[in-house]
Wavefront OBJ file of the C-alpha trace (Angstrom):
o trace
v -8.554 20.275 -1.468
v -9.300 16.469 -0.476
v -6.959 14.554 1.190
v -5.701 11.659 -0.655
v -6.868 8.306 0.939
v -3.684 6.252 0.400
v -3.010 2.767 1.546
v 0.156 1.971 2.893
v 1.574 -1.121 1.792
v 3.385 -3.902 3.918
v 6.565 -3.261 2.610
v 6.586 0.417 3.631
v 6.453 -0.674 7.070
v 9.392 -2.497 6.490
v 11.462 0.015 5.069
v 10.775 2.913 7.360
v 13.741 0.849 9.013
v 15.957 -0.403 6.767
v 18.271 2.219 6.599
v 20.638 0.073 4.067
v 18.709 0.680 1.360
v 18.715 4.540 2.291
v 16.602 6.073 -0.812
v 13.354 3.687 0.017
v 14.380 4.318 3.757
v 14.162 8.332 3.523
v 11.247 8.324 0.807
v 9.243 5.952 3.589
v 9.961 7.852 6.230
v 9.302 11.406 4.351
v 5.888 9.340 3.565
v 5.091 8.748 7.268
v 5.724 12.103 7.604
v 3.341 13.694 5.485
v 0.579 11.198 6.736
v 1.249 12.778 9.794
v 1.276 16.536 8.774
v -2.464 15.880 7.447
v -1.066 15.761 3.616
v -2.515 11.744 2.860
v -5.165 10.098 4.757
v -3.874 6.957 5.725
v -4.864 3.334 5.722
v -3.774 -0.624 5.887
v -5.668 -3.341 6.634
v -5.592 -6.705 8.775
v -3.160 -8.573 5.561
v -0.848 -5.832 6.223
v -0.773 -7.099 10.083
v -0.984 -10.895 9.346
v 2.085 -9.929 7.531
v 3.890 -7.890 9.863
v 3.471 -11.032 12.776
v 5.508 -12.897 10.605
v 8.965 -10.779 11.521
v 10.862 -11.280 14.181
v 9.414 -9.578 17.523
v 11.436 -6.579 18.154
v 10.965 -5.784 14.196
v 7.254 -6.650 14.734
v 6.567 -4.371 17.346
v 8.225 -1.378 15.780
v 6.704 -1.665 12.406
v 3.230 -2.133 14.235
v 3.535 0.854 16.391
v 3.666 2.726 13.501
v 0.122 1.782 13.133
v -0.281 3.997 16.526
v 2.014 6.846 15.700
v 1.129 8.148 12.222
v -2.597 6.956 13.037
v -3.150 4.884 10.005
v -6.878 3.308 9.804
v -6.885 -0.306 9.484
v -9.114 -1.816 7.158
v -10.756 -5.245 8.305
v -11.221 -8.303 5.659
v -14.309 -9.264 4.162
v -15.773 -12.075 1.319
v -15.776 -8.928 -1.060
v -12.443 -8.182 -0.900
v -11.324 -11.831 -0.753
v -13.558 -12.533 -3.597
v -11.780 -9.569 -5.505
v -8.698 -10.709 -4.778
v -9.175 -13.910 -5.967
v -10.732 -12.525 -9.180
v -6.940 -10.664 -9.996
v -5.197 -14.059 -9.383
v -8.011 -15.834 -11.758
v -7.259 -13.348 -14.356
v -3.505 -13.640 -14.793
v -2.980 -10.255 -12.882
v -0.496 -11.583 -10.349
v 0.383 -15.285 -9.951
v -1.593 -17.691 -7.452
v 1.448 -17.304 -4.810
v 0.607 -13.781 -4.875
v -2.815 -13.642 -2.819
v -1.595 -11.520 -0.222
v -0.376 -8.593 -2.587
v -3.730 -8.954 -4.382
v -5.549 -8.997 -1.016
v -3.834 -5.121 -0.888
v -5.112 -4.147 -4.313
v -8.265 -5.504 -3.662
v -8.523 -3.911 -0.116
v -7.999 -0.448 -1.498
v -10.715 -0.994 -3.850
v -13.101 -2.056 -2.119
v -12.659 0.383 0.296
v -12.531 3.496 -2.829
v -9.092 4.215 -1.359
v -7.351 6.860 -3.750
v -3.840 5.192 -3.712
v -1.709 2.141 -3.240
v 1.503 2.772 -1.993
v 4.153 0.157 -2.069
v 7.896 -1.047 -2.356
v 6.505 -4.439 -4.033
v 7.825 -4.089 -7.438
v 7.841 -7.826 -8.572
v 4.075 -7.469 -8.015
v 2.155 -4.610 -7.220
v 3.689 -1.450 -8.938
v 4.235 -2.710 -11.954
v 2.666 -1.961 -15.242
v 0.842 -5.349 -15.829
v -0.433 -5.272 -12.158
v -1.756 -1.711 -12.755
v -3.056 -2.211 -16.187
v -5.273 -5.116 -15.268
v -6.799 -4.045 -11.963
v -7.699 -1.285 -13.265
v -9.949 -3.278 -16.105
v -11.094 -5.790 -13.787
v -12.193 -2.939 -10.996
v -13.826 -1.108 -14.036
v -15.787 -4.544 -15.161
v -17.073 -5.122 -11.732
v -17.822 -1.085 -10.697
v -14.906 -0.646 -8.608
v -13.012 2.750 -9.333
v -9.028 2.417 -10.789
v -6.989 2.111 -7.809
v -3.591 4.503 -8.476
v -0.305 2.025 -7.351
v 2.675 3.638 -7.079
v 5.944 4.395 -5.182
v 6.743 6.305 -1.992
v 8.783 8.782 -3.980
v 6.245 9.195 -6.814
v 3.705 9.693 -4.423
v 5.896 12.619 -3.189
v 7.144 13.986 -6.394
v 3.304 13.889 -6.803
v 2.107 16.263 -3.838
v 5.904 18.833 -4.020
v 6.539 17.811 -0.939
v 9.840 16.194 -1.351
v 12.639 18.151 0.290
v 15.741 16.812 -0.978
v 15.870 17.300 -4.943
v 16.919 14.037 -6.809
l 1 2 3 4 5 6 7 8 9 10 11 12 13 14 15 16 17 18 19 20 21 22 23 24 25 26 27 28 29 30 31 32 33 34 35 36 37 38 39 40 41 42 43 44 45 46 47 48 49 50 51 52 53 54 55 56 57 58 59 60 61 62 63 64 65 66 67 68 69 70 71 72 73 74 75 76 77 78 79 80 81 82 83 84 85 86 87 88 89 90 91 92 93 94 95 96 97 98 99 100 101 102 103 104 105 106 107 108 109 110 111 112 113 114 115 116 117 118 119 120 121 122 123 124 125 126 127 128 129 130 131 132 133 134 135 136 137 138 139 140 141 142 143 144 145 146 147 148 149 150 151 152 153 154 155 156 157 158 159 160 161 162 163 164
């Protein structure tokens, strides 16, 4: 069976240590987890990092070395997936303050990535957001991008090993 290219969103990153909010924490971490048992192939790109820079250092360096540590391919920025992105925001898909999350969508499209996986539920999993990529990505040739939750994406595969 293939692998499941997934791309891991910047707010996963930021939730593998926040251990306050301890259902995203252990459905991150479980995530991480199964990238690195070989169950999801996974990806981010350079918005993810541009993002990450912006935390304080100590919190910067820790999310980033989990770049290194669950070797996660990262995805470099081009005019096509700019262009793309900008396309979503044109289109009422997520407001113009919103590039960056479109710049994640559009990423994973580009780059015929299998999922989006994210904590961003003002913007990125969220019906409207998913309902409208999808037609603009079918409109211009790209394939439907699935977005969707850490623990969906688990429920998904079985591999969740606490029952909620």
């Amino acid at each position: 069976m293939k692998k499941k290219k997934i791309y891991l969103e910047t707010t996963l990153f930021n939730y593998y240590f926040d251990t306050e909010n301890q259902d995203y924490h252990a459905d991150t971490v479980a995530l991480f987890k199964a990238c690195a048992a070989g169950i999801f192939e996974p990806y981010t790109s350079f918005h993810t990092i541009e993002e990450l820079e912006k935390a304080p250092i100590e919190k910067r360096n820790k999310m980033s070395e989990l770049i290194d540590q669950y070797n996660i391919k990262v995805l470099t920025i081009s005019d096509e997936v700019n262009d793309l992105a900008k396309r979503y925001i044109s289109e009422g898909t997520l407001p113009k303050s919103s590039l960056p999350d479109a710049k994640h969508i559009a990423t994973a499209s580009v780059n015929s990535l299998d999922i989006i996986i994210s904590l961003n539920f003002r913007h990125i999993v969220r019906e409207k957001t998913i309902k409208l990529t999808g037609e603009i990505n079918a409109l211009l040739g790209y394939n439907a991008v699935e977005i969707i939750s850490p623990k969906e994406a688990l429920d998904n595969e079985k591999i969740r090993s606490d029952p909620r």
